[in-house]
C-alpha positions, 0 to 999 in steps of 0.5 A, a space after each residue: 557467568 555462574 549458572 543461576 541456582 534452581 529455586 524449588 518449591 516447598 516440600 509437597 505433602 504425602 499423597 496416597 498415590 504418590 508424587 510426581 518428582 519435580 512438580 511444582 518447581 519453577 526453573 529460571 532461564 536466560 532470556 535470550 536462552 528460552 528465545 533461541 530454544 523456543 521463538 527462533 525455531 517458530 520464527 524460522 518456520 513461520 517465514 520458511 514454510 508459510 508466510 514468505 513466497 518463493 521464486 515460483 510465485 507461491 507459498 507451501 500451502 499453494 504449492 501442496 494444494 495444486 499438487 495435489 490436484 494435479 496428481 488427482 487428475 483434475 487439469 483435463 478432467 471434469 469437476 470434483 467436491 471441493 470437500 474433497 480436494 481438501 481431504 487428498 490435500 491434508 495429505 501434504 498439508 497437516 491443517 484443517 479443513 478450513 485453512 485448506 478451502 480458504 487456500 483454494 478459494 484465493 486460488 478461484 475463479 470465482 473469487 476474482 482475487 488473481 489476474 489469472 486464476 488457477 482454479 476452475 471453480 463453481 459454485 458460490 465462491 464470495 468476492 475478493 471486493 466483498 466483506 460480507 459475502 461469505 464463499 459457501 461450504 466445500 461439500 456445495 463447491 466443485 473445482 478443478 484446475 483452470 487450462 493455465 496451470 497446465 504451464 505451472 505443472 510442464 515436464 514436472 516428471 522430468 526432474 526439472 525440480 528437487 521433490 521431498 517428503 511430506 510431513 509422515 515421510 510417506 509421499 513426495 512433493 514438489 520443493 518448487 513448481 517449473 512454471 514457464 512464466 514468472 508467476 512471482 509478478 503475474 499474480 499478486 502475493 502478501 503474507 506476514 511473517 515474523 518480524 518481516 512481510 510480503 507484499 506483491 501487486 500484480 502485472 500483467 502476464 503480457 507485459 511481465 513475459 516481454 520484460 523477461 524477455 527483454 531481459 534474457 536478450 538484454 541484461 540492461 533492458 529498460 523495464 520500464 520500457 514494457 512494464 508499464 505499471 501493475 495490473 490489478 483484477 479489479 481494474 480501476 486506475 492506477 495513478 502512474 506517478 514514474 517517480 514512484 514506479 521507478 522507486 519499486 521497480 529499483 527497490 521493491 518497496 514503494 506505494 502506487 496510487 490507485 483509484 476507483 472506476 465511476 460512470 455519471 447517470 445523468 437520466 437516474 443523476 446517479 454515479 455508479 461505481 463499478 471497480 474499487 482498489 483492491 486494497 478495500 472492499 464496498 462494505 467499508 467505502 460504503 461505510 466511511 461515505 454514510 459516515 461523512 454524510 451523517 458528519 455533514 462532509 459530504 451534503 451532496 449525496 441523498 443515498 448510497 446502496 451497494 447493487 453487486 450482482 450477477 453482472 459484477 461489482 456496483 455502488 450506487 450513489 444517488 445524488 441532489 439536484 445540480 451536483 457537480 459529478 465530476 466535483 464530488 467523485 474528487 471529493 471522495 477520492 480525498 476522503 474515502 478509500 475510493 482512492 487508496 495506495 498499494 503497499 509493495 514489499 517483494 520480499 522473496 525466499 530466494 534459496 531459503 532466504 528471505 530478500 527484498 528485490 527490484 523488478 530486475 534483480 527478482 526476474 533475474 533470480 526467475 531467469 536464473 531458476 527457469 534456465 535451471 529447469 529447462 537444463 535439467 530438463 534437458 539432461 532428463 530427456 538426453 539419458 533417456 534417448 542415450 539410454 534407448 540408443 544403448 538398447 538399440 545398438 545392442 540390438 542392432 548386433 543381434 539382429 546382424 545374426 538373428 539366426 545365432 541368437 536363437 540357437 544360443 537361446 535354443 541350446 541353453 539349459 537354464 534360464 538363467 544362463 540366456 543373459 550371459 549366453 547372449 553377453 557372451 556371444 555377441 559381445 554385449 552388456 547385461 541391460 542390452 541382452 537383457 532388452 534382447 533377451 525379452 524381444 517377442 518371436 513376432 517381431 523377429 521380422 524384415 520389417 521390425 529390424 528396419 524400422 529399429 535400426 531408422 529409430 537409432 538414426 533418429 535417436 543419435 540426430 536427437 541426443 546431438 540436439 539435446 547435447 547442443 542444448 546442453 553445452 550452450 546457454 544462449 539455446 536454453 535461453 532461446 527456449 525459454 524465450 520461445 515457451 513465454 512467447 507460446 505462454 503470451 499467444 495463448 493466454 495473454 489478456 489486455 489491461 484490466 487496470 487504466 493508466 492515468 498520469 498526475 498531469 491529466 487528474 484534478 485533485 480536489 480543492 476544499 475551497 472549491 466546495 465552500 459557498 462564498 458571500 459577505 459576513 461580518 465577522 465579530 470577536 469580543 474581548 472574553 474570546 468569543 467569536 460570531 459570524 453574521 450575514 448581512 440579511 440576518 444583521 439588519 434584522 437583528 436588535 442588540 449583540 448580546 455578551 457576557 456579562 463584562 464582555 465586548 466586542 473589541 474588533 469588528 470587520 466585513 469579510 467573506 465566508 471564504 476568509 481565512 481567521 489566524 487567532 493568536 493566543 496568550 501562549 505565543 500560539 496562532 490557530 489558523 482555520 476559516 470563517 467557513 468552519 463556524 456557523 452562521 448565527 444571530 446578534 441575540 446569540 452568545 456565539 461560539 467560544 474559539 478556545 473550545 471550538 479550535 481545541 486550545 491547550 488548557 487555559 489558553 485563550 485568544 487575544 487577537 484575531 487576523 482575517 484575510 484572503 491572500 496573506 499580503 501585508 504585515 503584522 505589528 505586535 505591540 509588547 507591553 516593553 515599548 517594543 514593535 516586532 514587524 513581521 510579514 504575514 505571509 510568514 503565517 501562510 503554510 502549504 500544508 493544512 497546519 492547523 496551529 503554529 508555536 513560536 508565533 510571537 516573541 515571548 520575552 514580554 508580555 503582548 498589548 497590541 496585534 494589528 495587520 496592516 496592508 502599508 505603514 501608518 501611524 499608531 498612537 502609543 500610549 503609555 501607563 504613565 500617562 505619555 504618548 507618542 506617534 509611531 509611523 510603521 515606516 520607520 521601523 524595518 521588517 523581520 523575517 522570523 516570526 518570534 523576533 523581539 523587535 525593535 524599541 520604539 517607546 522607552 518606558 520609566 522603571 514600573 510603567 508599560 505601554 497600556 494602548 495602541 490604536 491607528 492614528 486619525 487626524 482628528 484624535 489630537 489637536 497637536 499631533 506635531 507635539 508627539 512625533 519625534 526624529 528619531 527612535 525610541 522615544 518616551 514620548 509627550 505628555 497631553 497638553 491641557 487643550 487635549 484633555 478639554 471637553 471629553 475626556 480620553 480613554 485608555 483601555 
């Protein structure tokens, strides 16, 4: 591709003070360019250093933050200002002031975000539950490191981890921290990085140290066998759902269901509320329950207050007289985030880079990395104690003639003459004779020599154990077990969070709440719909109605009926009676297209009421076509609230009727014809926008005009208009049937 030519501005004026070359001048650049050069490389950072954490458990800013209050001395000291761990930390981590306190306080006891928290804090350090507590300012706060970290910082000087330069090149700092148990499962993690995220819920320390250990011994070990499910800080409970359980601990990606922890008042007829999901805070329950309440959703509470305090997390909600508890904490469950799923991404930088792991694989890198640890640690304590014993055997050949040493030292002129004085007359190296070289005359005695040489005995005992560790990988691997055994005694709590299994909950039913009792239900003829109760029926006058509207159907239902109005768009909107109003006969009602939120210009020509979607619907069309068709067709296990292709469209709709067996219809057509159709005869279909089958034939220009059920006393020879056989065109009236009062068709 031929490079793109530069477009320059126009020539600028003079100046006095003179031009500045190239101001002005705009320079295009490849998209894909300008990205790599600029995007990538923030992108990159973003996900190496911030966003992502890594096999230790922690991000950078974590890591930089405990490191240095480790090297201040704070993991078995007193308390110091928080202002000023943050100020030693920007040492390491070239952020303000806030991003740095922000870290820590996540870090805090106090704000109760982490199973086990790493630093001892006091003072006001807000909530993790809370939106609005706000953690006070870091020159009021103190802290210091809680007794766990002291797992996280173990042998840290004993080379078991890489340490690198800070930002200004002037101090090193840990790459990774040796924690002796998996911190990565321990305490829960998110981050967002770019174009990637990070979320870890959090176990229990106990149980993750059996599941490791379980795993060391046996590589097959089932996890689910001692990993029960996440622990969260907050408790609640966690809906153990094994087939969601199994999808994150195979995959790391998957949702867990968690609820809120309540308690019944019965003496105050109060429910208190006393651990929520983590994913939510008590300001936004409290919120989305005053919201419902004022949407009269939720009629049964009389007041809601938040009561946290010194004793811990606690919503109050009062309740009205003889309101089933149990009921409405199920409501609320449904509605509110008192129930709320858990979002699991482990995604971890493993060896910088970033990867979505299962439980198996993600303790199997932790393996991997401690056992990496313990051997370098290893390696570190067996050159020092080789290192000594080469001191000591140095000393050894001195002590065999003390007496010439001195007299070599004694006989030599220039200092620095001793050292290759000695190497040369006891035939040892330079670091030896220079250990010698620098031995006080006062230890020049029995009993030093004694116990020096009873210190090399020891000395060779210990290096062949550190070389027995060395060369074999099932002892490093028994001292990690031993370490996560001595980590589960000292530091292992029971379950914060309560298991409960689908089977032992209730989910709620919306109907279970809806009070039942006789209405008649009314629709007319514009689309208007009215509900009325008995009582409020007797009492009423005249039903009042648009200006050239009707009613057209009437029925005596329930308030738990549910409604199907099918439209003139081939649609069915399915709701309850429940949903409308009770209302009077001197009211207009409620119109169904705007209640139910129809398309613009679809209105309702049909409504179907029932309980149990037993029977069938029969769709006359204007064509002489009857479409049977089961109701149960129409009945969705989810709460739809409208179906398309609900009837056929290939003619125009006359007639919707829902029948519990066949009968007879009589169809009457615009040329004045009729005929009796028994349903009977006519077979079901299983797809609900059939055609149907022809039943009356209609003449070039006419259509059918009515359908309505068949009575015995609606015809004086109703023989005249059966036939055998289907279709048909049907009779025309006899005279007898015209006399007296004449007929109606609509």
């Amino acid at each position: 591709m031929a490079p793109r030519k530069k477009k320059t501005a126009p020539k600028p004026l003079p100046q006095t003070h003179g031009v500045i070359e190239g101001a002005g001048s705009v320079v295009e650049q490849e998209i894909d360019h300008t990205l790599e050069t600029n995007y990538m490389p923030y992108a990159m950072s973003v996900i190496l250093s911030r966003a992502l954490p890594e096999i230790d458990g922690f991000k950078p800013s974590h890591r930089k933050l405990l490191y240095t209050m480790y090297k201040m001395g704070l993991l078995n000291s007193g308390r110091t200002k928080s202002a000023n761990i943050v100020g030693q930390t920007m040492k390491l981590n070239p952020h303000g002031e806030g991003a740095i306190y922000d870290t820590m306080v996540r870090l805090s006891r106090g704000y109760e975000a982490l199973l086990h928290p790493f630093v001892d804090s006091k003072g006001n350090f807000g909530k993790f539950y809370s939106r609005d507590m706000a953690w006070a300012a870091s020159r009021y706060t103190e802290a210091k490191l809680d007794a766990i970290a002291q797992e996280l910082f173990r042998d840290i000087d004993k080379d078991t981890v890489d340490f690198v330069d800070n930002y200004d090149n002037t101090m090193k700092e840990p790459s990774l921290l040796p924690a002796t148990f998996p911190t990565v499962l321990v305490n829960a993690n998110t981050g967002i990085a770019v174009g990637m995220a990070s979320s870890i819920c959090p176990f229990n320390l106990k149980e993750v140290c059996e599941t490791t250990i379980g795993l060391i011994r046996d590589p097959d070990f089932d996890v689910m066998s001692t990993l029960l499910a996440p622990d969260f800080p907050g408790g609640g409970q966690i809906i153990c759902d094994r087939n969601a359980l199994k999808q994150v601990y195979a995959t790391g990606r998957g949702g867990i269901k968690v609820r809120a922890r309540y308690s019944y008042d019965q003496s105050a007829n109060c429910i208190d509320v006393t651990s929520i999901p983590p994913t939510t805070t008590c300001e936004a329950i409290i919120e989305k329950i005053i919201e419902l309440v004022k949407q009269g959703k939720l009629k049964e509470i009389a007041d809601i207050r938040d009561e946290t305090g010194l004793d811990g997390l606690k919503i109050t909600i009062d309740l009205k007289r003889s309101v089933d508890p149990e009921k409405l904490m199920l409501k609320l469950f449904r509605m509110t985030p008192l129930e709320d799923t858990f979002s699991c991404n482990f995604n971890v930088l493993i060896a910088g880079v970033p990867r979505v792991l299962g439980i198996r694989e993600l303790l199997g890198e932790w393996i991997a990395f401690r056992i990496e640890c313990v051997r370098r640690r290893t390696y570190f304590d067996l050159q020092k104690k080789k290192d000594k014993l080469h001191l000591l055997k140095g000393l050894k050949r001195i002590l065999l003639d003390i007496d010439k040493a001195v007299r070599i030292v004694r006989e030599t002129e220039e200092e620095s003459e001793v050292v290759p004085n000695l190497m040369i007359g006891f035939g040892i190296d330079e670091i030896q004779a220079e250990f010698v070289a620098e031995i006080k005359l006062r230890h020049l005695n029995r009993e030093y020599i004694l116990k020096r040489t009873q210190e090399t005995e020891q000395l060779e005992t210990e290096i062949a154990e550190l070389q027995a560790v060395m060369d074999s990988k099932s002892k490093v691997k028994g001292i990690i077990v031993s370490e996560l055994n001595d980590v589960i005694k000292k530091y292992g709590r029971p379950r914060k969070s309560m298991l409960v299994y689908p089977g032992e909950i209730q989910e709620y039913e919306p109907e279970d709440d809806i009070p039942d009792y006789p209405v008649t239900l009314f629709f007319t003829k514009e689309g208007y719909f009215k509900k009325i109760t008995p009582q409020s029926l007797r009492m009423s006058g005249e039903q009042k109605l648009k200006e050239e509207d009707s009613i057209v159907q009437t029925v005596e239902a329930t308030n738990n009926t549910e409604l199907l109005f099918f439209t003139d768009r081939c649609q069915v909107y399915k709701t309850r009676a429940s949903e409308f109003a009770d209302t009077k006969a001197s009211v207009l009602g409620d119109f169904v297209a705007a209640k139910l939120g129809f398309d613009e210009g679809e209105s309702a020509v049909a409504m179907i009421v029932t309980t149990d979607y037993k029977g069938c619907l029969l769709f006359f069309f204007e064509n002489g076509k009857l479409a049977k068709v089961p109701l149960d067709s129409y009945a969705t296990k989810t709460n739809r609230k409208r179906l398309a292709n609900a009837y056929s469209e290939k003619s125009p709709l006359c007639r919707v009727y829902h029948i519990q067996e066949d009968q007879e219809f009589l169809l009457t057509s615009s040329s004045g014809r009729m005929l009796l159709v028994h349903t009977g005869a006519v077979a079901e279909k299983a797809t609900r926008n059939t055609q149907g089958v022809a039943v009356m034939t209609q003449r070039k220009g006419h259509r059918l005009l009515n359908v309505e059920p068949f009575k015995e006393d609606m015809l004086k020879k109703p023989a005249r208009y059966r036939t055998k056989s289907l279709p048909a065109m049907g009779s025309m009236p006899a005279p007898e049937e015209t006399q007296g009062e004449q007929m109606k068709l609509s």
